[in-house]
C-alpha positions as CSV (number, residue, x, y, z in Angstrom):
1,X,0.0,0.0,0.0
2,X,1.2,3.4,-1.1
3,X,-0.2,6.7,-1.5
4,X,0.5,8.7,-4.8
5,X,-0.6,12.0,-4.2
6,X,-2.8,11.7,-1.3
7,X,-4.8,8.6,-3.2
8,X,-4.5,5.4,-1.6
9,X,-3.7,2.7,-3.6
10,X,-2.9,-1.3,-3.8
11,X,0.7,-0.8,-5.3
12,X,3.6,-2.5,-3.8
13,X,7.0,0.0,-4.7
14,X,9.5,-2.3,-6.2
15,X,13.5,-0.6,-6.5
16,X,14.4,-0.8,-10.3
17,X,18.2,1.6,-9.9
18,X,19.3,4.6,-9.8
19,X,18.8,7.1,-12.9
20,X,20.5,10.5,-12.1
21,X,22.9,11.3,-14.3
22,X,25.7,12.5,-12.0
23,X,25.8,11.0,-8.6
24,X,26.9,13.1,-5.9
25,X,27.5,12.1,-1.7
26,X,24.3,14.4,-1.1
27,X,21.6,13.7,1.1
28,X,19.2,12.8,-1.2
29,X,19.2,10.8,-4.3
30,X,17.0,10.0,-7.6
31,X,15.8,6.3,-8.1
32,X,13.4,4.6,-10.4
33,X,10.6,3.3,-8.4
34,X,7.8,0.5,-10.7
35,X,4.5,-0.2,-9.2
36,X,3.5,-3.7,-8.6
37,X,0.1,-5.0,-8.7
38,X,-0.7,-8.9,-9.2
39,X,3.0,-9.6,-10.1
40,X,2.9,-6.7,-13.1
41,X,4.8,-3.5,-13.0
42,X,1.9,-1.1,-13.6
43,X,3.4,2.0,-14.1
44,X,7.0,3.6,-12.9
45,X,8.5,6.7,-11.3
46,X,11.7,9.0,-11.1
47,X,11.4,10.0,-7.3
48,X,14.0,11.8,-5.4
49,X,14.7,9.6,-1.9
50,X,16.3,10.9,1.3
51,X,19.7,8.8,1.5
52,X,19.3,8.9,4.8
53,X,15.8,7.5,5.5
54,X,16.6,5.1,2.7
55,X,19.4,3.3,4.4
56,X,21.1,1.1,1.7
57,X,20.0,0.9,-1.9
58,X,18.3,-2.4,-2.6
59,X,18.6,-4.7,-5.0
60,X,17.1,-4.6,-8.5
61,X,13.7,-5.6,-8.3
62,X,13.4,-5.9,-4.1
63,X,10.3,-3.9,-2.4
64,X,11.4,-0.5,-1.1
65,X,9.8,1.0,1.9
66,X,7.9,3.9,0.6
67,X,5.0,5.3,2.2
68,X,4.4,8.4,-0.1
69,X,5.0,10.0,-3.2
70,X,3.8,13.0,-4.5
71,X,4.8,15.8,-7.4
72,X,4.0,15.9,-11.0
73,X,6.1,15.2,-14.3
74,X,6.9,18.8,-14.5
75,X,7.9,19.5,-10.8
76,X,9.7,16.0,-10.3
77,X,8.5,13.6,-7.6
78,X,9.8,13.4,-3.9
79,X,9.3,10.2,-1.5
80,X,9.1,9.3,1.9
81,X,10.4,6.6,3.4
82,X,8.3,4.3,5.5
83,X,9.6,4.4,9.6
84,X,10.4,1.1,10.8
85,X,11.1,0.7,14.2
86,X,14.3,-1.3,13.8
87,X,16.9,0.4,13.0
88,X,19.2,-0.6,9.8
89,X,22.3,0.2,9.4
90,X,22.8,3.1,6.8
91,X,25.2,2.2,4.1
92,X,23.7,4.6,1.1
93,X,26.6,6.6,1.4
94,X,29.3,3.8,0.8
95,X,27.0,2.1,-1.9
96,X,26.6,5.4,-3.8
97,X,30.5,6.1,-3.5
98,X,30.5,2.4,-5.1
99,X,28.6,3.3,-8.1
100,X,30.1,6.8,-8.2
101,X,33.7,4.8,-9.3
102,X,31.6,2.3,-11.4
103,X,29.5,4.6,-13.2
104,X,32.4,7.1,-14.1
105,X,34.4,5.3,-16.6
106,X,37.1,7.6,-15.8
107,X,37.0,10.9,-14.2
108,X,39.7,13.6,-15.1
109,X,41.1,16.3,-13.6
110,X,42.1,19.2,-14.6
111,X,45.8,19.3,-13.7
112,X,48.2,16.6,-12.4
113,X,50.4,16.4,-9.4
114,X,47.2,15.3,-7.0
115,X,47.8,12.5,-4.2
116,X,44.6,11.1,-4.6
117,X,43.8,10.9,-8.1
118,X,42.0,8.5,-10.0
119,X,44.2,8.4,-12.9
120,X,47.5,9.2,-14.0
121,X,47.4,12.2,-16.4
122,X,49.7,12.7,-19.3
123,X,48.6,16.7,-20.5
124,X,50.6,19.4,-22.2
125,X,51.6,22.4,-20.4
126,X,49.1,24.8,-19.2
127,X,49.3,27.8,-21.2
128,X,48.6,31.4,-19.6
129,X,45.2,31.3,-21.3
130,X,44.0,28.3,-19.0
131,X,45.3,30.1,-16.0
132,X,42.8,32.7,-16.1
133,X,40.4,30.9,-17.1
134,X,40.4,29.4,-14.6
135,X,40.9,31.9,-11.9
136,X,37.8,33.8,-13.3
137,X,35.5,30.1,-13.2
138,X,36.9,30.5,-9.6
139,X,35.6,33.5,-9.6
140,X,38.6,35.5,-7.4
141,X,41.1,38.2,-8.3
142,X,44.9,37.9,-9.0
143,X,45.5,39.3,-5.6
144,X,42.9,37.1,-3.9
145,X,45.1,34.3,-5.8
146,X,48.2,35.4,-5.0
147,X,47.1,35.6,-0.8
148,X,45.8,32.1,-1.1
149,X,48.8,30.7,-3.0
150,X,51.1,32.6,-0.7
151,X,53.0,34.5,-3.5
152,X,53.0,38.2,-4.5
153,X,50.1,39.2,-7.1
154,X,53.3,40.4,-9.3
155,X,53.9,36.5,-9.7
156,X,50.5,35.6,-10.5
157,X,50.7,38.7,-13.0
158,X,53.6,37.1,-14.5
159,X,51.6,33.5,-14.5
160,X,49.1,35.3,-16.7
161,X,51.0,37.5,-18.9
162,X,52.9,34.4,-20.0
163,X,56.4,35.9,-18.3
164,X,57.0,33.3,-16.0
165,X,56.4,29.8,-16.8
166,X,54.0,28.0,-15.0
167,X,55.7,25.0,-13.0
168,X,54.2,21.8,-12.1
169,X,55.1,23.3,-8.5
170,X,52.6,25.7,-8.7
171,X,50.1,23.5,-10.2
172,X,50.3,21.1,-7.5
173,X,49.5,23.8,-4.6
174,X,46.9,25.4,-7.0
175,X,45.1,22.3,-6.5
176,X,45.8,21.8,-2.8
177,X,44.4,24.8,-2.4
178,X,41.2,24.8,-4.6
179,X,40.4,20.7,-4.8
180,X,36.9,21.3,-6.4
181,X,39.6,21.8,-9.4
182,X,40.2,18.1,-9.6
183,X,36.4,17.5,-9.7
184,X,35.6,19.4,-12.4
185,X,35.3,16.4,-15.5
186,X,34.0,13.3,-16.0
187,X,33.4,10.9,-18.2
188,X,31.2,7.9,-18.5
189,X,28.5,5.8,-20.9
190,X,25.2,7.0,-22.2
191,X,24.2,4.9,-24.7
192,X,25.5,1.6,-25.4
193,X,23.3,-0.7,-28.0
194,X,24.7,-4.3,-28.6
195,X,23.6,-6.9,-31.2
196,X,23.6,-11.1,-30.1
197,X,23.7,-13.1,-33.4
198,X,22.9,-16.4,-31.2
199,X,20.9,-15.2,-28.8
200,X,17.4,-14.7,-28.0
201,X,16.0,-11.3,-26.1
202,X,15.1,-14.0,-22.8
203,X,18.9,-15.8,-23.2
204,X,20.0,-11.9,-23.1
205,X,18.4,-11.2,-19.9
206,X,19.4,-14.4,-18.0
207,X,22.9,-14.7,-19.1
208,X,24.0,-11.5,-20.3
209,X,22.4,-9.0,-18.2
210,X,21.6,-10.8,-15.3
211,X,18.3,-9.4,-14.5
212,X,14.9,-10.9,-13.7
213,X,13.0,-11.9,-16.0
214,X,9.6,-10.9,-14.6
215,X,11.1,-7.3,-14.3
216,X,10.4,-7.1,-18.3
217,X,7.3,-6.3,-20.2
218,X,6.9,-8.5,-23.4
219,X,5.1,-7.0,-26.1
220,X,5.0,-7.0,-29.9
221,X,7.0,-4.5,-32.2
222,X,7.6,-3.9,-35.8
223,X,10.8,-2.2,-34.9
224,X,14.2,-2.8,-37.0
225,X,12.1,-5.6,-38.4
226,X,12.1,-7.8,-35.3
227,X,8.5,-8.6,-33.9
228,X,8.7,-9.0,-30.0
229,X,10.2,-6.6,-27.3
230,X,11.2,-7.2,-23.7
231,X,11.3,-3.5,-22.0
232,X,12.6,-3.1,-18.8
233,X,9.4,-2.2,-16.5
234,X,7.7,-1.5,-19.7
235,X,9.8,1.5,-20.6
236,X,12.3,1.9,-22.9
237,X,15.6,2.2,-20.7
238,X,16.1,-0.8,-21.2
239,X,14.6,-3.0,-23.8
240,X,15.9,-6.2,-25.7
241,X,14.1,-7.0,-29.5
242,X,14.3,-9.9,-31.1
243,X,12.2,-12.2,-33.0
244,X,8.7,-14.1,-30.9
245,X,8.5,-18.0,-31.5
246,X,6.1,-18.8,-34.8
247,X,4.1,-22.1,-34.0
248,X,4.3,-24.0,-37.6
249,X,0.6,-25.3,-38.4
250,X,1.8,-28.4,-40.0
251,X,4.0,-29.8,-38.2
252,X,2.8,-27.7,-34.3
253,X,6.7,-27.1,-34.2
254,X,7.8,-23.9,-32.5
255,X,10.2,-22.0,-34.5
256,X,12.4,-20.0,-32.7
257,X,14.7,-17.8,-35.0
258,X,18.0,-16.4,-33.4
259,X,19.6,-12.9,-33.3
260,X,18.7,-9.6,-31.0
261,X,19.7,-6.4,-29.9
262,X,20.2,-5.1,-26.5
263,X,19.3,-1.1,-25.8
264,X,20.6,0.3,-22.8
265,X,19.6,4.3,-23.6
266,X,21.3,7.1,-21.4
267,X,18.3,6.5,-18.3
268,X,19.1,2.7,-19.1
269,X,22.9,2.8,-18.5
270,X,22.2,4.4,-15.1
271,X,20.0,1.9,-14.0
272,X,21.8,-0.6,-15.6
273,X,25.1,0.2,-13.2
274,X,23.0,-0.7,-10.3
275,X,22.9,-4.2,-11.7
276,X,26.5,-4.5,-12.4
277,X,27.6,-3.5,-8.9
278,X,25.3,-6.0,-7.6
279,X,26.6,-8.5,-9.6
280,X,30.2,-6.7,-8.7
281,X,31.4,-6.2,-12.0
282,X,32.4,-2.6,-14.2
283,X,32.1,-1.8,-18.1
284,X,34.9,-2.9,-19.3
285,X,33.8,-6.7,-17.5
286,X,30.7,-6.5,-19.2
287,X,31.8,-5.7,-22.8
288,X,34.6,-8.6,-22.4
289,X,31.1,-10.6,-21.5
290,X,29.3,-9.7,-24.2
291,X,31.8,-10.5,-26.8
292,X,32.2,-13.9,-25.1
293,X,28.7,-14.4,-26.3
294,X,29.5,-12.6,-29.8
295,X,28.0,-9.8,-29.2
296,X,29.1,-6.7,-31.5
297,X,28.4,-2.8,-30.3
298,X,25.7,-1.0,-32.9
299,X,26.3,2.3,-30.9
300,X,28.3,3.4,-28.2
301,X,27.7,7.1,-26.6
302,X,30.5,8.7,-24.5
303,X,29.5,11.4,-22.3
304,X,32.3,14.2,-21.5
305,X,30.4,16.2,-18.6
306,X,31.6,19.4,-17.8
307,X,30.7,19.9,-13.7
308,X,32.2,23.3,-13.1
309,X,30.5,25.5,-15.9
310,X,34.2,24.9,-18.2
311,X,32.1,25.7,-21.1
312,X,29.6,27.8,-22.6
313,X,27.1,26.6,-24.7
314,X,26.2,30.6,-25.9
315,X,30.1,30.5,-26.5
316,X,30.1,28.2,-28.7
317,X,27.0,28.4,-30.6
318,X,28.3,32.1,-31.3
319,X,31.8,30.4,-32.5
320,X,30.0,28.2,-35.0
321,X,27.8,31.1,-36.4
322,X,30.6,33.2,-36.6
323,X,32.6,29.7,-37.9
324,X,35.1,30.0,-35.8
325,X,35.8,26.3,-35.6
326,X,37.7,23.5,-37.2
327,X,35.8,20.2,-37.6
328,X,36.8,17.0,-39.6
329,X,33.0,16.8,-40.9
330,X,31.4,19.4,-42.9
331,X,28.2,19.1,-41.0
332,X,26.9,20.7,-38.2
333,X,23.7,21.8,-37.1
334,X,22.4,24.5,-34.3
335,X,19.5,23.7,-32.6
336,X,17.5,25.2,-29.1
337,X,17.9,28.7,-27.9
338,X,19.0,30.4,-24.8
339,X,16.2,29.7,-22.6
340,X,15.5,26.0,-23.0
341,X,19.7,25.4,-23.6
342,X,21.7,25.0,-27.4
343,X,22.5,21.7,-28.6
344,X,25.5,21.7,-31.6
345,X,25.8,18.6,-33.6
346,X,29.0,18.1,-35.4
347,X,29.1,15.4,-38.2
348,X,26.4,12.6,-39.5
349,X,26.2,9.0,-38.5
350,X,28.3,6.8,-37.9
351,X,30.2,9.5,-35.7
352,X,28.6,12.5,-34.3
353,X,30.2,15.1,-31.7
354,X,27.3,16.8,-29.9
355,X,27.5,19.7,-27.4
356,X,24.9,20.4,-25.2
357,X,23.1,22.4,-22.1
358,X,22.6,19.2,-19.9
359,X,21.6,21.5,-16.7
360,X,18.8,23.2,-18.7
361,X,17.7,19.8,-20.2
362,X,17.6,18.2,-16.9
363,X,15.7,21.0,-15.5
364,X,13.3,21.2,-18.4
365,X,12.3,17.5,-17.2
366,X,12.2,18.5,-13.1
367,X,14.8,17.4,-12.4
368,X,18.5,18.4,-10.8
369,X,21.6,17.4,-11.9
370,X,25.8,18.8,-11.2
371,X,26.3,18.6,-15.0
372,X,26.5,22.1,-16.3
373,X,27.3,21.1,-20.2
374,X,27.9,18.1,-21.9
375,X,29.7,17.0,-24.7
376,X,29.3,13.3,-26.4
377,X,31.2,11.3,-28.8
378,X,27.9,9.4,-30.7
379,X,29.6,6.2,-32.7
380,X,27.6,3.8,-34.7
381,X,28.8,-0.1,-36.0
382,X,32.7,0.2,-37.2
383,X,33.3,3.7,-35.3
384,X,32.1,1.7,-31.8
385,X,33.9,-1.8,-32.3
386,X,37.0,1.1,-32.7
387,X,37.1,2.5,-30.0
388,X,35.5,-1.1,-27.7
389,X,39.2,-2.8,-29.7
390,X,41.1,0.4,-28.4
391,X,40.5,0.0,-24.6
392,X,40.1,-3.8,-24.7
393,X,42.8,-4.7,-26.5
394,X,45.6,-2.2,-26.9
395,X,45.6,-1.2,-22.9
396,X,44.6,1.8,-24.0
397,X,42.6,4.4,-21.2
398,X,38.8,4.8,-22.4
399,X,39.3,8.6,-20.9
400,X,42.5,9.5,-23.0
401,X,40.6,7.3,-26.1
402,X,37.5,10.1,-25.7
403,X,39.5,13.1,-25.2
404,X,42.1,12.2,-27.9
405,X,39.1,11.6,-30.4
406,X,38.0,14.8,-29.8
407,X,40.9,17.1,-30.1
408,X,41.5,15.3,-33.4
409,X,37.9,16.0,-34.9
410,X,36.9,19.2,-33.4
411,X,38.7,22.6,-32.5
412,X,37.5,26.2,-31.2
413,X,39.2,29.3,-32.0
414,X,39.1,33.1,-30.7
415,X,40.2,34.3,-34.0
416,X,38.8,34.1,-37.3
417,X,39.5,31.3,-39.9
418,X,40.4,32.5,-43.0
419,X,39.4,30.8,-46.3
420,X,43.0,30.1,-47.4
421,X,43.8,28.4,-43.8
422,X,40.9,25.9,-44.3
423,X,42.1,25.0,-48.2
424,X,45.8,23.7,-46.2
425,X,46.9,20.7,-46.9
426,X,47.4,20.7,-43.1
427,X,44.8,22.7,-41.9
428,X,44.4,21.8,-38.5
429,X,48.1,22.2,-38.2
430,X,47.6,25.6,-39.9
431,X,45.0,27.0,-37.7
432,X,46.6,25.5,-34.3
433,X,49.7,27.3,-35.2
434,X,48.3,30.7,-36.2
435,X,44.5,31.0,-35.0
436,X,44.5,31.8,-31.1
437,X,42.3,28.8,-29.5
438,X,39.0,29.5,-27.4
439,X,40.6,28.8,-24.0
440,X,37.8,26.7,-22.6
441,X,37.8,24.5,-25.4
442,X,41.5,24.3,-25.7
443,X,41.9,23.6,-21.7
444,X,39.3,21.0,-22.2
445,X,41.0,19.1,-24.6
446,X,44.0,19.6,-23.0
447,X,43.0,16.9,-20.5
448,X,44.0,14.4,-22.6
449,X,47.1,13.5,-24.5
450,X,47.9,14.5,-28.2
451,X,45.9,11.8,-30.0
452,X,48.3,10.3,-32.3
453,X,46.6,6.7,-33.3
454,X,44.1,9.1,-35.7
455,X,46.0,12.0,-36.1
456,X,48.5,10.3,-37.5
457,X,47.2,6.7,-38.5
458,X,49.3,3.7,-38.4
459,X,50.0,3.0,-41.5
460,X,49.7,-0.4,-42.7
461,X,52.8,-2.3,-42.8
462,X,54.1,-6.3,-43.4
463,X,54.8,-6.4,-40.1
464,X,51.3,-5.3,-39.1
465,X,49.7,-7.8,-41.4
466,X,51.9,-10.4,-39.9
467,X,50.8,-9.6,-37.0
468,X,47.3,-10.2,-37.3
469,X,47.6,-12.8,-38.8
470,X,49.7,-14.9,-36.7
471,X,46.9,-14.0,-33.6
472,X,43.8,-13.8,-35.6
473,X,44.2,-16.1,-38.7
474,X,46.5,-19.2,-38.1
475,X,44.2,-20.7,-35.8
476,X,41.7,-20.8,-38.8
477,X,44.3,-21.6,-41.0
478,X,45.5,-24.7,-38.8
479,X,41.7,-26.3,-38.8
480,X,41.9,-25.8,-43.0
481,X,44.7,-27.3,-43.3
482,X,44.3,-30.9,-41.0
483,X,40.6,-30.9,-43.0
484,X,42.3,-31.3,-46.2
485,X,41.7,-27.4,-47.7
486,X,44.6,-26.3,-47.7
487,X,45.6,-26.2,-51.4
488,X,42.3,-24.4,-52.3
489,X,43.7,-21.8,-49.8
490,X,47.1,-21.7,-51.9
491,X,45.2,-21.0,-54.9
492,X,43.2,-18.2,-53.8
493,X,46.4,-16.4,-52.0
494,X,48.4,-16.8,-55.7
495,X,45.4,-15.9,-57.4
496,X,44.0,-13.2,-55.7
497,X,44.5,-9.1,-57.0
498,X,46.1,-6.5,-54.9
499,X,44.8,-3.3,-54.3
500,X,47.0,-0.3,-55.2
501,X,47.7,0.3,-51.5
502,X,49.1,-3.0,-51.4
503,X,50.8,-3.0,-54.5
504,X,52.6,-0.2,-53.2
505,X,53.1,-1.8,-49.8
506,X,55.0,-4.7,-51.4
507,X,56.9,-2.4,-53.4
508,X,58.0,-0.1,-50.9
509,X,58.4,-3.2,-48.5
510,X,61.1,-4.7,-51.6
511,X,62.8,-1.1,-51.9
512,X,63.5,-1.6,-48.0
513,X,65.0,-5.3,-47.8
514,X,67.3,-4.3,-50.7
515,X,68.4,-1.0,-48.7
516,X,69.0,-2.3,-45.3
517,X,70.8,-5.3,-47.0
518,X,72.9,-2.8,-49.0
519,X,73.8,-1.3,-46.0
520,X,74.8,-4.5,-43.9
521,X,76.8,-6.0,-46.7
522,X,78.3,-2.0,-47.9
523,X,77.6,-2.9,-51.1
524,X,75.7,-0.7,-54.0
525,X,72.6,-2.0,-54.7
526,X,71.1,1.0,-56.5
527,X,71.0,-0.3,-60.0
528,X,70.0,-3.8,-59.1
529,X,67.2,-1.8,-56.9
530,X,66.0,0.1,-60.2
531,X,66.3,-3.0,-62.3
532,X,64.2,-4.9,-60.0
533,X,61.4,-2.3,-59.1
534,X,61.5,-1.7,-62.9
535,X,60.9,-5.7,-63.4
536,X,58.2,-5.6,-60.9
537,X,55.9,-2.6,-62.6
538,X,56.3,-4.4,-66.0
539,X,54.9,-7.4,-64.5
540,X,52.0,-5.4,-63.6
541,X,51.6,-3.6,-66.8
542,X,52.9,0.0,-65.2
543,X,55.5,0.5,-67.7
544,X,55.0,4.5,-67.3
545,X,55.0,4.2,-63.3
C-alpha cells in the first residue's frame, strides 16, 4: 500500500536503480521506483529519496519502503520513506561512493600532481590562457590568488601574462588549495546498443544482463524488423528486440529464429550500473562478457560532462555562427535557444560530436543534476567496435581514447579562420599554429594526451599484417589445413588481386629489404634496386610508373 498524491492505492514499490545522471554524496538521491500489482509493474516513477531515510539501496527488483509519493512530471517527484522501528544500518553513502567509481568510466582532472587521483594524467603544459580561465571560473582576483597561494600578485601577474612559466610546483598547490579543481570532469557511458547473433531477447536477460526476467514487459513491435520486445518495466531504458517463436501449423513445431539487440539508452545505463555492482562487476567486464557471447556494439555514446561550468554553450554556438571552428565533418547543425539550452551537432552518423546544455535539459524534465554542459562522442557499428578494440585490446585508457578523439575532430578558436587556412593541406596544423584557440575549449582538450593513433594513422605495414595474422588467422588456417583445404587456400592467395595500396606496400616493403641489406653487406645495390622495381611494374603492366 502506497499513496501517490494523497490517493491510496494497492501498489507495492519495487526498486528498479538509480537514474540520475551524476551522482553526488548528497543527502538525497534520484531512483526509479515501478508499481507492482498482481505480479505486473503497472506504471513507474523517477522520485528523489532521502539517503538517509533510505538506508542502503536495494537490489534490482526488491520492495522498497515507501509510504508516499507526491509531485507531477513537470515538478519532479519526492518520497518518503516508510519508519520502521528497527533500525538498519545506513550504508547509502558507501553504496553510492560504489557506483560513483563504477558509473564514471574515468574521471579527469584538470591538472596533475594530485595524491589522490584516479588516474594518471599525461597533458601538455598549461598555457597562460588556461590560467585565467580558470581563476575567473573560480571566480577570485589575481590578488585574492596570489594571498591564497602565498606569493605576491606580481607572480600571479607574471603566471598570466605568459612571463614566467607555470611550474608543475605551482600546479600542485593550485590544486591543494582549490580541490573542487580536480572535480571538475568526467566521463562515462550513455548509450551503449549491442547486437547477439545467437541469442534470443530471454537468453539476453538471463545470461548477459543478469536481471529478472519478470522485471520485463513483453510485447509486440515492428521495430528494426524484429516482432517482440522485452522493455525493462515497460519503458524503454532498457529494452531487448528480437524475434517471438512462430508455431508451424503443420507440423505444431515452435520456431524460434536467433539474433537480437540489446538497448541500454542514457536513463538505461544508469540503472543498468545498479545491476553490475550488484553483480560486482564494471564496463569494461561487461563488454569482455558480451563478446564472449559474440555480441558486436551497434552504438556506443560517450559522455564528456563538464561539472564546473568549463564551457559555454552561448560560447560556442556564437563560435559556430561566426565559424570559428575547425571540424573533420562538414556538417553541423544548431539547434535550441538560450532559454530551454543550445544543442550543436558536429558530423552525421556513424560518428557524431554533440555539445549540449545538460543542466537546462535536466531541468526542463524536473529534475536536478551537477552537470552544467555536456559534450558526447555518438559512434555507430565500425566507429564503436573502434574504440571497444582500443580499450580492450591495446591497454589503451577509455578517458585518454575520448578526449584524444576529440581534439583530433573538433577545435574552437578566438580568432577568425580565414578561407586560405581551411584549403591547407594541413589545416588543423595551420589553424593550431596561427589562429588563437577559445581557452575553454583548448583547456578541455587539454585533459588528454595528443591523440596520435588518428591524427597520425598507423600505416599499414608487413609487419602489421603479420601480426594479425599470426593472432587472428592461423588458428583458422591450422583447422583448414588438417581438413584437407589447404591447397584451395594456396590457390586463392596466388590468385588473388592486390589493391593499389598493397601493390605499393610490397613495393616499398622490396625497396626496404634491398636498402638495409645494402647497408649490412656495404655494397651498392642502386641499379640492381631500379632494375628490380623496374621488373616488378612491367609485370603489372605500369610501364610509365
Amino acid at each position: 500500500m502506497i499513496t501517490i498524491n494523497n490517493e491510496p492505492t494497492a501498489y507495492t514499490p519495487i526498486f528498479l536503480g538509480t537514474t540520475q545522471h551524476s551522482l553526488r554524496l548528497s543527502l538525497e538521491t534520484l531512483i526509479m521506483v515501478g508499481m507492482k500489482l498482481n505480479d505486473e509493474i503497472i506504471e513507474t516513477y523517477n522520485v528523489t529519496v532521502s539517503a538517509i531515510e533510505l538506508g542502503y539501496l536495494p537490489s534490482i527488483g526488491s520492495e522498497i519502503a515507501l509510504d508516499e509519493i507526491t509531485g507531477s512530471e513537470l515538478s519532479g517527484f519526492k518520497a518518503k520513506i516508510r519508519q520502521s522501528d528497527a533500525k538498519i544500518q545506513n550504508t547509502v553513502s558507501s553504496e553510492l561512493e560504489n557506483l560513483i567509481e563504477l558509473k564514471n568510466v574515468g574521471q579527469y582532472q584538470l591538472l596533475k600532481g594530485q595524491n589522490n587521483m584516479t588516474q594518471e594524467l599525461n597533458v601538455p603544459e598549461l598555457s597562460n590562457k588556461n590560467l585565467i580561465l580558470m581563476r575567473q571560473l573560480l571566480g577570485v582576483t589575481q590578488q585574492e590568488l596570489a594571498i591564497a597561494m602565498d606569493m605576491s600578485r606580481k607572480t600571479v601577474n607574471r603566471f598570466e601574462t605568459g612571463e614566467q612559466k607555470i611550474s608543475d610546483k605551482f600546479i600542485n598547490k593550485l590544486i591543494s588549495v582549490y580541490p573542487q579543481l580536480s572535480e571538475a570532469i568526467e566521463v562515462q557511458f550513455d548509450w551503449v546498443s549491442l547486437t547477439f547473433p545467437d541469442l534470443t531477447s530471454k537468453q539476453v536477460i538471463a545470461d548477459v544482463l543478469r536481471l529478472q526476467e519478470n522485471l520485463f514487459l513483453e510485447r509486440p513491435t515492428s521495430q528494426n524488423f524484429y516482432t517482440r520486445e522485452m522493455a525493462f518495466a515497460g519503458e524503454k531504458n532498457i529494452y531487448i528486440q528480437d524475434f517471438a517463436p512462430v508455431k508451424n501449423p503443420e507440423t505444431q513445431a515452435v520456431d524460434q529464429k536467433f539474433g537480437t539487440t540489446l538497448y541500454l539508452t542514457g536513463k538505461g545505463t544508469r540503472l543498468f550500473e545498479k545491476a553490475l555492482l550488484e553483480q560486482n562487476m564494471n564496463w569494461r567486464d561487461f563488454f569482455e562478457k558480451a563478446r564472449l557471447y559474440r555480441g558486436h556494439l551497434t552504438r556506443l555514446d560517450i559522455a564528456i560532462n563538464d561539472k564546473w561550468s568549463l564551457l559555454n554553450m552561448n560560447d560556442l554556438v556564437k563560435a559556430v555562427q561566426e565559424k570559428r571552428f575547425w571540424s573533420k565533418s562538414k556538417s553541423y547543425a544548431v539547434h535550441g535557444n538560450v532559454d530551454d539550452g543550445w544543442t550543436v551537432d558536429f558530423g552525421k552518423s556513424p560518428f557524431v560530436i554533440r555539445a549540449y546544455d545538460k543542466h537546462k535539459e535536466q531541468a526542463n524534465k524536473g529534475y536536478d543534476t551537477d552537470v552544467k554542459t555536456r559534450v558526447e562522442l555518438e559512434l555507430h557499428q565500425d566507429k564503436a567496435e573502434y574504440v571497444l578494440d582500443e580499450w580492450l585490446n591495446n591497454d589503451e585508457k577509455l578517458v585518454d581514447i575520448t578526449f584524444d578523439i576529440l581534439y583530433t575532430y573538433l577545435w574552437f578558436t578566438n580568432g577568425k579562420i580565414e578561407d586560405q587556412q581551411l584549403k591547407s593541406d594541413t589545416v588543423r596544423d595551420e589553424i593550431e599554429a596561427t589562429v588563437e584557440p577559445m581557452p575553454a575549449w583548448s583547456l578541455l582538450t587539454a585533459l588528454g594526451k595528443k591523440m596520435k593513433f588518428v591524427r597520425e594513422p598507423k600505416k599499414q605495414s608487413v609487419e602489421r599484417i603479420e601480426k594479425w595474422v599470426l593472432q587472428s588467422v592461423v588458428p583458422s588456417l591450422a583447422v583448414l589445413k588438417k581438413t584437407g583445404h589447404w591447397h584451395e587456400i594456396i590457390e586463392a592467395i596466388n590468385s588473388v588481386e592486390l589493391s593499389a595500396e598493397h601493390e605499393k606496400l610490397v613495393m616499398a616493403t622490396t625497396k626496404n629489404a634491398i636498402t638495409q641489406t645494402s647497408k649490412q653487406l656495404n655494397i651498392n645495390f642502386e641499379k640492381p634496386t631500379k632494375n628490380i622495381m623496374k621488373m616488378m611494374n612491367k609485370e603489372r603492366g605500369h610501364d610509365n610508373v
